[in-house]
N, C-alpha and C positions, 0 to 999 in steps of 0.2 A: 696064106696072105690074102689080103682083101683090097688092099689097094692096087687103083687102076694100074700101079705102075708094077705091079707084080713079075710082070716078064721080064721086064728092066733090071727090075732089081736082082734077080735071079741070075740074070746076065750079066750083073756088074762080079760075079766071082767064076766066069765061065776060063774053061782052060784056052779058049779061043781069044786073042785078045781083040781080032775084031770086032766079036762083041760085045767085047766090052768096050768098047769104043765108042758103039750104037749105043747100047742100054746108056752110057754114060752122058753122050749128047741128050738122049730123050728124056730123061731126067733135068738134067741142065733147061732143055729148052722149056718143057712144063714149070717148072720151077721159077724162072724167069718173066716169063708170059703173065702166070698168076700177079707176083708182085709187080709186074710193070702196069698193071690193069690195076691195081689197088692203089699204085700212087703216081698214078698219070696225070696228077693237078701240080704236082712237085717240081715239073719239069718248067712249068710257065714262070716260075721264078728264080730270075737268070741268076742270081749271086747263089741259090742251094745248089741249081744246077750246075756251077761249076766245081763249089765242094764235094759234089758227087759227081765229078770227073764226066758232067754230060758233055756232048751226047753219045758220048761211047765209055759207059762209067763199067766199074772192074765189079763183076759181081762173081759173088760164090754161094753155091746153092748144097743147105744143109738137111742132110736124107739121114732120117731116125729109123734107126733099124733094130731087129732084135738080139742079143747078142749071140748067137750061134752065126746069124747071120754074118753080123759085121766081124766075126772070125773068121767066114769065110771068104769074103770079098778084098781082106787086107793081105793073107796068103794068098790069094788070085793075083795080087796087085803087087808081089815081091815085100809083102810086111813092110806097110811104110811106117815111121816112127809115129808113136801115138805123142800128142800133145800133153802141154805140162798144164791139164784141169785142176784147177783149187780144189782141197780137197771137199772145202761145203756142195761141190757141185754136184749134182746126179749126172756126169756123162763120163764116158768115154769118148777118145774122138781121134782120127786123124785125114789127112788130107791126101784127095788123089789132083793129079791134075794132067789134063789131056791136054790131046792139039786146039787151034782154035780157039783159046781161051778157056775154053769150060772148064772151072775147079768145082769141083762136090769136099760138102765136106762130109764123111760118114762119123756118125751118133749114135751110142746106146745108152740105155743106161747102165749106172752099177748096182742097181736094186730092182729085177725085175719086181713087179706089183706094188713098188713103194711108192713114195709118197711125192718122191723129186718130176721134175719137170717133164723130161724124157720119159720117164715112167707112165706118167700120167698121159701124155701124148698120145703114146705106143698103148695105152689099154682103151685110147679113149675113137683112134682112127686108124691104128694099126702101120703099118711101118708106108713111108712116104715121106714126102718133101715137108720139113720140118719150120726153116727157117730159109731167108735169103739175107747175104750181107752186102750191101754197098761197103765200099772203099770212098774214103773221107777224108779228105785234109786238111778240115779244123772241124772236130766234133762239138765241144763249144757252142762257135757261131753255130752251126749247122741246127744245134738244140734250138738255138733262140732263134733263130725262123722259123722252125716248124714251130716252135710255143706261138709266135707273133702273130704269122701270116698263114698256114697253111689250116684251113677247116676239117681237116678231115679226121685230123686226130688234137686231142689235148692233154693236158700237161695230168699224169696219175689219175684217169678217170676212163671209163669204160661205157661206151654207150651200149645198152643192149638192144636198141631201134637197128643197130645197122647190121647185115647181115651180107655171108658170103662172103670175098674179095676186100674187106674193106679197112684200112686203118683203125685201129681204135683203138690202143694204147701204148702210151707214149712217155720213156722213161729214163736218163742215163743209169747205169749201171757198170764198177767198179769192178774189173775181172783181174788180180793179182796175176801177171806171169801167161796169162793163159793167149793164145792164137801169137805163142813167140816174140814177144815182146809189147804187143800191144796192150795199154793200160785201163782205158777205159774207150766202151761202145757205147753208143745211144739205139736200143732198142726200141722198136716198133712194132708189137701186138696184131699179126692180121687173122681172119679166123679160114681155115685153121694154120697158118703161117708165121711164123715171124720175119719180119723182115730189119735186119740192124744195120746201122753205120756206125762203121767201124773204123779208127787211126791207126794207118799205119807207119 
């Protein structure tokens, strides 16, 4: 493994559960850092910020891994139930969740080398924090202010001037059945992250 968080990750399937407690928090907290520094303009406008439950909004931070891995960090974790993914998707996926808030969600794909999203991630930076999700209680509005008022991302366009940390595409998207009952996310593009809000 090549990414920085490689001891992390390693430790998210240790027999020790403390640490997996650690690796779990350090994960969480890089993961969060990143995206809060990429859409730290979001927050000056008081009506997103309350749809995104600021200023202490519920995030869950999503780590793409490989899949030997993420068999072994789900038996470390007592096999939690995997999510019901549409089958167009390239993932696998289920959720751990610790003390203090911190939920991860772990990712792989179902086609290593192919052509799906996960796929492409994992051959492109190697296993690491993948996505982050805000929690949303009207996705909707939430779309049409970031369309309206927030600069930093636009509506299905990708700037290639911006670089690092930084919003840059911006899309709802239709996930049948998938994250248990939620119906539709509005995903947000960061390189190399995504970051979505999601209704719960």
């Amino acid at each position: 493994m090549s990414s920085p968080l490689a001891q992390s990750i390693a430790d998210l399937s240790s027999a020790e559960a403390s640490k997996r407690l650690a690796a779990a928090g350090e994960i969480y907290r890089l993961g969060r850092a990143a995206a809060g520094s990429a859409i730290s303009n979001w927050w000056a406008e008081s009506e997103l910020s309350g749809l995104l439950l600021g200023p202490h909004p519920a995030i869950t931070v999503g780590l793409a891994v490989e899949r030997d891995t993420f068999g072994r960090i789900r038996i470390a974790n007592g096999t939690p139930r995997l999510a019901e993914v549409p089958g167009d998707q390239d993932a696998e996926e289920f959720e751990l969740r610790f003390p203090d808030g911190v939920f991860l969600d772990l990712l792989t794909t179902r086609e290593p080398g192919g052509s799906g999203a996960i796929a492409k991630y994992l051959a492109k930076f190697g296993e690491g924090v993948q996505q982050v999700e805000y929690r949303c209680t009207n996705v909707d509005r939430a779309t049409q202010i970031l369309k309206d008022k927030i600069r930093s991302c636009s509506c299905l366009s990708c700037h290639a001037a911006w670089r690092g940390w930084h919003a840059n595409q911006f899309f709802p998207r239709r996930l049948s059945r998938w994250r248990q009952g939620a119906h539709r996310t509005v995903r947000i593009t960061v390189l190399p992250i995504d970051i979505r809000t999601q209704r719960y």
